[in-house]
C-alpha positions in Angstrom: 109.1 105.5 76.9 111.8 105.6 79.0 113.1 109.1 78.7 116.3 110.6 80.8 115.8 114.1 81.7 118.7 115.7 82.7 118.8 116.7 86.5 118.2 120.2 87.5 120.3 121.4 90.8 117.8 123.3 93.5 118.0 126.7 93.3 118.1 127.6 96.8 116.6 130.8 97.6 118.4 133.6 99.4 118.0 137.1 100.4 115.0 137.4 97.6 117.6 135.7 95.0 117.4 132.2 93.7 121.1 130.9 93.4 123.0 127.6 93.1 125.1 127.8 96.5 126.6 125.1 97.5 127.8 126.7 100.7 123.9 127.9 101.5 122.8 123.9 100.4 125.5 123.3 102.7 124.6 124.8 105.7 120.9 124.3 104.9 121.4 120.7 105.3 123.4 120.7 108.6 120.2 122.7 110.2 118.1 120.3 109.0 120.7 117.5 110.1 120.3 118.9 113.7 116.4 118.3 113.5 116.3 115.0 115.6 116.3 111.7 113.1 115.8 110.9 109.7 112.3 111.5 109.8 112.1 114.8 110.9 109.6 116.6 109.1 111.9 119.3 107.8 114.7 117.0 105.9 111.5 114.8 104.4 110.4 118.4 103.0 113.9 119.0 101.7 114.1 116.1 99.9 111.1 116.0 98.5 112.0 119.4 97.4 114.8 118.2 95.7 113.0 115.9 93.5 110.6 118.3 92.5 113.4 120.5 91.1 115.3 117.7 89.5 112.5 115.7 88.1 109.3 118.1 88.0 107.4 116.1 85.1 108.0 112.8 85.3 105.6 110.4 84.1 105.2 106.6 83.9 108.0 105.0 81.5 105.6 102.4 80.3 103.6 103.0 76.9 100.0 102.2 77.5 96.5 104.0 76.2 94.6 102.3 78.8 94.4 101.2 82.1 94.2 97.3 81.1 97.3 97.8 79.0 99.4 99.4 81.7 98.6 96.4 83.7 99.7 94.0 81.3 103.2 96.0 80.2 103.6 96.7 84.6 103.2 92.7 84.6 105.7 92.0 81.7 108.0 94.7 83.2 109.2 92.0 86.3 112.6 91.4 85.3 113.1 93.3 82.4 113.3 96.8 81.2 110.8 99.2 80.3 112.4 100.2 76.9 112.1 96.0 76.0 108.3 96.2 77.3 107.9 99.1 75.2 109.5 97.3 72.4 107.0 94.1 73.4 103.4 95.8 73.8 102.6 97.1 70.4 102.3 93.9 68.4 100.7 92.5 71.7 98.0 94.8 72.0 97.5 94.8 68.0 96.8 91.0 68.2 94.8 91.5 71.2 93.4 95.0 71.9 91.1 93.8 75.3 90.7 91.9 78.2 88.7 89.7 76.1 90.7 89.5 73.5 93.6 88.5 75.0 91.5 86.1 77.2 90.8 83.8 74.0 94.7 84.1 72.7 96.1 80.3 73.3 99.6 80.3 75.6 101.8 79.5 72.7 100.6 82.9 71.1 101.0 84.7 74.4 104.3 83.0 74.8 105.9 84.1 71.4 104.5 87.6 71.2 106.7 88.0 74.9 109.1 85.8 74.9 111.6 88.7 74.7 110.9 89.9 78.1 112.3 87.0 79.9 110.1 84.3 82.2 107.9 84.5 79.1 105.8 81.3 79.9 105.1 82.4 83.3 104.4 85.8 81.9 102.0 84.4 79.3 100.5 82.7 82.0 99.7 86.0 84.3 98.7 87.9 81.2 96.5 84.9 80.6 95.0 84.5 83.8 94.6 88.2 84.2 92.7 89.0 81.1 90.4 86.3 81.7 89.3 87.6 85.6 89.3 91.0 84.2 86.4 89.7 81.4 84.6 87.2 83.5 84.8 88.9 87.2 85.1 92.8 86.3 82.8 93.6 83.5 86.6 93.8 81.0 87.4 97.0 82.9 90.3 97.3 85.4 89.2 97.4 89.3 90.0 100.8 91.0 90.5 99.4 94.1 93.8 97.9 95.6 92.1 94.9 97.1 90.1 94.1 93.8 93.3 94.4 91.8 95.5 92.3 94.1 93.2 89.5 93.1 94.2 90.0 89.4 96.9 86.7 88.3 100.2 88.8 88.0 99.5 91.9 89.9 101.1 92.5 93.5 101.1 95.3 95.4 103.8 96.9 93.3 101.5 96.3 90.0 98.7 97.0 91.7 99.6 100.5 93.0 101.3 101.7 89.8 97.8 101.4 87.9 96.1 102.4 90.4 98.1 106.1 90.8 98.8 106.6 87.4 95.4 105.5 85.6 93.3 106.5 88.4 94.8 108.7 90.7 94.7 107.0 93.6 97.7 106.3 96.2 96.9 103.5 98.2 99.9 102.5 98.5 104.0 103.2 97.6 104.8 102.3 94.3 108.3 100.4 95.6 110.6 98.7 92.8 114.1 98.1 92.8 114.9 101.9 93.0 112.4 103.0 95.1 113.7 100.2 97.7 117.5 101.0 97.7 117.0 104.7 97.4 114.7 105.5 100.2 117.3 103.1 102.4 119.9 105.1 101.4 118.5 108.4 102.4 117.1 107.1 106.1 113.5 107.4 105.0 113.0 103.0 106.0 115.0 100.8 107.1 113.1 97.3 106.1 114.5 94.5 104.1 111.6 93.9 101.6 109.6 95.7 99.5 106.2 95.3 101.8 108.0 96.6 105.1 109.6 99.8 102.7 106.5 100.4 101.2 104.6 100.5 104.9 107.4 102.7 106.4 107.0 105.0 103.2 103.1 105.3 103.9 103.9 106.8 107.0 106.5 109.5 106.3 105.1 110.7 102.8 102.3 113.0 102.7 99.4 111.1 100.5 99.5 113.0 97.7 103.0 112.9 97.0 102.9 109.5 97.3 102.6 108.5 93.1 104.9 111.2 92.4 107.6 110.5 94.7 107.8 106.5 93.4 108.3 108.2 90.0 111.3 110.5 90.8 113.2 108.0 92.8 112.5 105.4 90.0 114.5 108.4 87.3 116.8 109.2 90.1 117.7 105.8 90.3 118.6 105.2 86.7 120.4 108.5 86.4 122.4 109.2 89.5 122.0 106.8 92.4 123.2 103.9 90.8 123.3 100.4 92.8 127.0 100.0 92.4 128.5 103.3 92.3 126.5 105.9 92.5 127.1 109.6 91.0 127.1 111.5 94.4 128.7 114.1 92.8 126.0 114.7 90.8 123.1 114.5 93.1 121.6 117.2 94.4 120.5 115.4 98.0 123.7 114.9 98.4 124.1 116.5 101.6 121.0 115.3 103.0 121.9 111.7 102.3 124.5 109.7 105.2 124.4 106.5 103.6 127.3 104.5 104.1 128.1 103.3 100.2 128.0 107.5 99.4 131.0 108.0 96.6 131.3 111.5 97.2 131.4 113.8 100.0 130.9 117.8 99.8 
């Protein structure tokens, strides 16, 4: 379910009139750019602004129907993409529609049905393990709690907090993947060199209930404009709230 939307540029609103000015965005930014830091309230609020008028409905990429199978297809994600998990999950989940199910499938059977999504033994292994605390430990229903789902074979943080906000709600944590990380460097909003100490430094700049939505965005934003190697600055609409040092463009 990975589906591009194709980004929207703010409309930045002006004597009553909403209009695409790239002069206004322009001196917009530099204001904001005199607020002291990177953190400064105003320029957090502009870029999450920005996000919500590029990507205003994003939703999880991942097929799933329930909570348990998110958790599985977020665990066979690691490594590989969605559209491959995508591919993966609907033969998986007709062999084995539960917890419990899937908690009586043998390795080899686990192994075969995902062997396509790379590590596949290990994989079979946390899906495995998973299923069968899940069933014995948790009544076959997912944990809505991050410290009961951490304890689930295969699920860290990341896991852990993507089920959590978009089965349940609840933002416990920063959803922080291999977008969310080099994105959120990029623009000044962390400055730690693993996923824990971005996530951390994300908790404390992003209101709570922006916190699901905004791992969301910058996961799309990712894939669509701020590539890792060259990214489209010419195409991004935070352009000119963004100083990182690999920018490709300049306005």
């Amino acid at each position: 379910m990975r589906t591009e939307k194709i980004m929207k540029l703010p409309k930045v609103e002006s004597g009553g009139k909403g209009i695409t000015n790239k002069h206004d965005t322009k001196a917009r930014a530099m204001r904001i750019a005199r607020v002291s830091g990177d953190l400064a309230p105003e320029r957090v609020t502009a870029i999450l602004k920005g996000l919500d008028e590029a990507y205003p409905d994003v939703e999880c990429a991942l097929d799933h129907r329930s909570p348990w199978e998110l958790l599985v297809a977020t665990i066979l994600s690691a490594q590989c993409t969605d559209a491959r998990v995508n591919m993966v999950t609907p033969d998986l989940f007709r062999r084995f529609p539960t917890a419990a199910a899937m908690a009586r499938a043998t390795l080899p059977e686990l192994e075969a049905l995902v062997r396509t999504t790379g590590f596949f033994r290990n994989k079979a292994k946390s899906i495995q393990g998973a299923a069968k605390k899940i069933t014995e430990e948790f009544g076959g229903k997912v944990p809505q709690t991050l410290a009961e789902l951490i304890t689930v074979p295969g699920a860290a943080r990341k896991t852990a907090n993507v089920v959590l906000g978009v089965c349940f709600g609840k933002a416990e944590g920063v959803v922080v993947d291999t977008h969310v990380f080099r994105i959120a460097r990029r623009l000044g909003l962390a400055k730690g060199d693993t996923p824990q100490k971005v996530e951390q430094e994300l908790m404390k700049v992003l209101p709570q209930e922006r916190s699901i939505s905004f791992s969301h965005q910058l996961i799309h934003h990712g894939r669509q404009v701020c590539d890792a190697r060259k990214p489209k600055c010419d195409r991004c609409n935070l352009e000119q709230l963004c100083q990182s040092k690999d920018k490709t463009w300049s306005s």
